[in-house]
C-alpha positions as CSV (number, residue, x, y, z in Angstrom):
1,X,93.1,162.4,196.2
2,X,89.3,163.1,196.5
3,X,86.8,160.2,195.4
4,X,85.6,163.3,193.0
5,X,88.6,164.1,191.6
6,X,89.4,160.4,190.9
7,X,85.5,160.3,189.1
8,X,86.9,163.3,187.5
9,X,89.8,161.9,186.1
10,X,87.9,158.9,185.1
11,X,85.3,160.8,182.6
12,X,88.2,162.9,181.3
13,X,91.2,161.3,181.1
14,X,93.7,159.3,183.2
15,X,96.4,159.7,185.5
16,X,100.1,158.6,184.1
17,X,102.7,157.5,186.6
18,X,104.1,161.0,186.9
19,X,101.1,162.6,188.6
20,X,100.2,164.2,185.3
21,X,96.5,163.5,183.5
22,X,96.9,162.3,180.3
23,X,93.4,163.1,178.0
24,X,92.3,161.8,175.4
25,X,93.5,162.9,171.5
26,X,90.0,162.5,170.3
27,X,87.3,163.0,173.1
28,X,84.7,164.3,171.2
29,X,82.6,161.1,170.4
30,X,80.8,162.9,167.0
31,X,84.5,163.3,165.2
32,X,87.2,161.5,164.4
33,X,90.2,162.2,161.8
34,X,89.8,159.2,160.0
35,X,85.9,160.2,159.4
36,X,84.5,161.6,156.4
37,X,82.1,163.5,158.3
38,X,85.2,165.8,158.9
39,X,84.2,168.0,156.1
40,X,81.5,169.9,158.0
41,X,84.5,171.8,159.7
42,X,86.7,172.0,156.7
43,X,83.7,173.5,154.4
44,X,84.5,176.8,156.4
45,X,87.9,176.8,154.7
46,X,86.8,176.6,151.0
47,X,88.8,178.5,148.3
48,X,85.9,181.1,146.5
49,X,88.4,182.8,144.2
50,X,91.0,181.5,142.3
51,X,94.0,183.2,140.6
52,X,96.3,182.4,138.2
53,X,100.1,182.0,139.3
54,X,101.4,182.3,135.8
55,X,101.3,183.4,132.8
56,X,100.2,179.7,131.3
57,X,97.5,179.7,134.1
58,X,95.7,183.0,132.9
59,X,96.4,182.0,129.0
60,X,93.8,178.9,130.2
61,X,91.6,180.5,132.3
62,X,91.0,182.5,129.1
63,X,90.7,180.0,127.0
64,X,88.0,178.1,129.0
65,X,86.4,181.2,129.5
66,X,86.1,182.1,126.0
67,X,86.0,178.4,124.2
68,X,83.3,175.7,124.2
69,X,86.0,172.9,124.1
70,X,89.9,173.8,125.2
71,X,92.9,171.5,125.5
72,X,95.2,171.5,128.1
73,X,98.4,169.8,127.8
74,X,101.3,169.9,130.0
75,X,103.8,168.5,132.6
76,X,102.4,167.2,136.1
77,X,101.9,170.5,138.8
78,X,100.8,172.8,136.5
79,X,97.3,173.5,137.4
80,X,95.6,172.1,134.6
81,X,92.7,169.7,136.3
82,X,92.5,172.2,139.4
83,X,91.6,174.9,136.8
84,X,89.7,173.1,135.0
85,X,87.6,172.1,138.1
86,X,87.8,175.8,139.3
87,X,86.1,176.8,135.7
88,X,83.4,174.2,136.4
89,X,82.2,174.9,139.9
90,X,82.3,178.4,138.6
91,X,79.7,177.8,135.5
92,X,77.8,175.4,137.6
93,X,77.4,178.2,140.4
94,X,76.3,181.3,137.7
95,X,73.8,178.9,136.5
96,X,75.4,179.0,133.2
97,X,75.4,174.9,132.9
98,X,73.1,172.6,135.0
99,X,75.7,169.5,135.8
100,X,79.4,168.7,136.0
101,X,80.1,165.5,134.6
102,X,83.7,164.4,135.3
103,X,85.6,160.8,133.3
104,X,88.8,159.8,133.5
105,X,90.6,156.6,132.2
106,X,90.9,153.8,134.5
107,X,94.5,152.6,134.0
108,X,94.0,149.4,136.0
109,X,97.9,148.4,136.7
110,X,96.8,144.5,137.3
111,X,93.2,144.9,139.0
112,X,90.1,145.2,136.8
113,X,87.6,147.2,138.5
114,X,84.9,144.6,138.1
115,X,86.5,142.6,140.9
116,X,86.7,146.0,143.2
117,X,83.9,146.4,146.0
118,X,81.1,148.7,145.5
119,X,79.4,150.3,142.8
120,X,80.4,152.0,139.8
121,X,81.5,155.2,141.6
122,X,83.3,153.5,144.7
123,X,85.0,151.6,142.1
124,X,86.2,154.6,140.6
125,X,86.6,156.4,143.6
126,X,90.4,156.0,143.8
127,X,91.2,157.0,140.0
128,X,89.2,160.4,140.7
129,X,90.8,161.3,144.1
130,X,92.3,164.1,142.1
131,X,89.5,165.3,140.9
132,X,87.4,165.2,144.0
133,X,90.1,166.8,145.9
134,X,89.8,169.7,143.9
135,X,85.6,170.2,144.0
136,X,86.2,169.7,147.8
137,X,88.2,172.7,147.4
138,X,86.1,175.1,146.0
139,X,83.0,173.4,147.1
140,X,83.5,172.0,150.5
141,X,83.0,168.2,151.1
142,X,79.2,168.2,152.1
143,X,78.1,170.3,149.2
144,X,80.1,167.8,146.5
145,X,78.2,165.2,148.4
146,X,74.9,166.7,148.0
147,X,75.5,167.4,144.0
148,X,76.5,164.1,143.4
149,X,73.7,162.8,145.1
150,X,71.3,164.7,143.4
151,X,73.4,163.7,139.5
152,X,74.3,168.1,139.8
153,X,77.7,166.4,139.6
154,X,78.2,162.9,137.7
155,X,80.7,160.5,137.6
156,X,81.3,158.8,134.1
157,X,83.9,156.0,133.2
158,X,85.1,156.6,129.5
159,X,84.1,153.5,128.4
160,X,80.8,154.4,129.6
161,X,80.4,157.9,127.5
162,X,79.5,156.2,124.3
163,X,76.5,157.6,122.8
164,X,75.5,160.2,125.1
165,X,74.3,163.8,124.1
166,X,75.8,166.3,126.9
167,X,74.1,169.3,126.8
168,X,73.8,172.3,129.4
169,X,77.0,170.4,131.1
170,X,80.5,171.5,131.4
171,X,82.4,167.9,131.0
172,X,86.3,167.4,132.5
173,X,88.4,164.6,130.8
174,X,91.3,164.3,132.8
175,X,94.6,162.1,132.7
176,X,93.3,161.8,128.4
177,X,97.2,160.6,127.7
178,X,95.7,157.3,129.0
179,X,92.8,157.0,126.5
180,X,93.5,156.3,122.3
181,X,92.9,158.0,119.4
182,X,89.7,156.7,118.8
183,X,88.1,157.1,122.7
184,X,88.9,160.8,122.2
185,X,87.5,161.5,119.1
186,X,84.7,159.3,120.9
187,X,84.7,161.4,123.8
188,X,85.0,164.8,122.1
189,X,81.8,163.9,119.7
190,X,80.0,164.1,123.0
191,X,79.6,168.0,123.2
192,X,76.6,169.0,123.2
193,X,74.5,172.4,122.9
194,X,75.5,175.4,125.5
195,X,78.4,172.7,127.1
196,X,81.8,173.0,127.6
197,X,84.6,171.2,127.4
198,X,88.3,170.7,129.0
199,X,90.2,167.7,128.3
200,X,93.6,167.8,130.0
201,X,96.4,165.8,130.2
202,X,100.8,165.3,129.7
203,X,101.3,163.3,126.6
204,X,105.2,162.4,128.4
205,X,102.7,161.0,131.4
206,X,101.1,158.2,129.4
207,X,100.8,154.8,131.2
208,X,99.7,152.6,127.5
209,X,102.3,151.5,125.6
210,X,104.2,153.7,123.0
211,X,102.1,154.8,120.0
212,X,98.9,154.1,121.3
213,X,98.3,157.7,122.9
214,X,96.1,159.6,120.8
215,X,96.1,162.8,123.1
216,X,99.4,164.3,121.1
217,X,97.6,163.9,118.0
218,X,94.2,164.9,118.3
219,X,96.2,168.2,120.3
220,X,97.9,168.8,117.1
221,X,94.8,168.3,114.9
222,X,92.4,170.7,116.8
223,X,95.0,173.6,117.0
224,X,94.3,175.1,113.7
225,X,90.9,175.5,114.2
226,X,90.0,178.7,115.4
227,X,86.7,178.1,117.8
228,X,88.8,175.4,120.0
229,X,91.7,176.4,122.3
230,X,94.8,174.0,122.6
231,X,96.7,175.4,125.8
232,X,100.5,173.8,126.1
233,X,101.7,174.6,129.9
234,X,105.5,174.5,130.5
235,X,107.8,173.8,133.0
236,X,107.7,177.5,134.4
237,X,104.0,177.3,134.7
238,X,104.7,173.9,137.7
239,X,103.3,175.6,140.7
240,X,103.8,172.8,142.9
241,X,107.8,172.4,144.5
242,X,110.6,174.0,142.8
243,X,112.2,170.3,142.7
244,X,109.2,169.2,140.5
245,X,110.0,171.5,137.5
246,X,113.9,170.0,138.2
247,X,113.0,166.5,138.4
248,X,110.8,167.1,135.1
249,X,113.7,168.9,133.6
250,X,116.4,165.7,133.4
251,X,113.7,162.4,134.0
């Protein structure tokens, strides 16, 4: 073997016992899987349109679409944050509201977030996953980025919703089976002028103890008024693995 192809091998990769040259997984020194920075390749990938893959789906696309404030209530896989998401990229993108502001409950399960590193939103970071999967979706990571931090999108802990106006804002509450009675009536004072709502959550999906759920409730109080949409999705709207709607069906 040539003293070049040995300094070849060297800069690219390594010879195995065999005789074979073994390279490296990762030899581009600007990426790595592990690196957030990933998302400049995936932002190609995007989803633009979305389309509904039931007959539950469309009935809340609609309802979004037409209402200022809609409730979505079903079993896990059925769409209802991704749509909900989807609705508020949308609006966002027409220029039809100027921020997204997204809360969900912080069900702590035996770590209080004031003893988790990092600032408010790396704190909540791990209770949103869901919802930041779903703007990186339609958005692409480096633009989610970018609106959150310019405040386009904002991140907003229940607890910390109290007394705020929202207007020209299109406001997700997700997971709402974890928050009482008296956070959503809190939370749903909060509407403001030309904003929309979408509060979402599976009352059978609550992690607080029995009773104390006030999504059921408040579902079953808003649905006779005409100007606000209460969706209830069903097992045949699950669009995640057949076995889910099974699983559902005897758990």
């Amino acid at each position: 073997m040539s003293k070049k192809t040995k300094k070849n091998y060297n800069e690219k990769g390594r010879m195995h016992k065999s005789g074979n040259v073994i390279h490296p997984a990762f030899d581009d020194l600007d990426w790595h899987p592990l690196d957030d920075e990933i998302d400049g390749r995936r932002d190609k990938s995007y989803i633009k349109t979305v389309k509904p893959r039931s007959d539950g789906q469309r009935g809340l696309m609609e309802a979004i679409e037409s209402h200022n404030l809609t409730v979505a209530i079903g079993p896990a896989g059925t769409g209802k944050t991704y749509l909900a998401i989807c609705a508020a990229v949308d609006a966002l993108e027409k220029g039809s509201v100027e921020k997204i502001i997204l809360s969900r409950p912080a069900m702590e399960a035996g770590e209080s977030l004031g003893f988790l590193p990092g600032d408010m939103h790396e704190k909540m970071a791990p209770y949103l996953r869901p919802l930041y999967d779903a703007l990186g979706d339609r958005m692409g990571g480096k633009k989610v980025r970018q609106y959150m931090d310019e405040g386009t999108i904002e991140i907003a802990p229940v607890g910390f919703m109290r007394g705020r106006t929202l207007n020209n804002a299109f406001i997700v509450i997700d997971e709402a089976q974890n928050c009482t009675y008296g956070q959503l009536k809190m939370l749903l004072s909060r509407l403001g002028w030309n904003s929309t709502m979408v509060v979402t959550g599976d009352p059978d999906q609550s992690d607080l103890l029995a009773g104390i759920s006030g999504l059921s409730d408040i579902a079953n109080r808003l649905d006779v008024l005409p100007n606000i949409a209460v969706v209830k999705l069903a097992q045949q709207d699950i669009v995640r693995h057949p076995l889910v709607a099974e699983m559902l069906d005897v758990l």
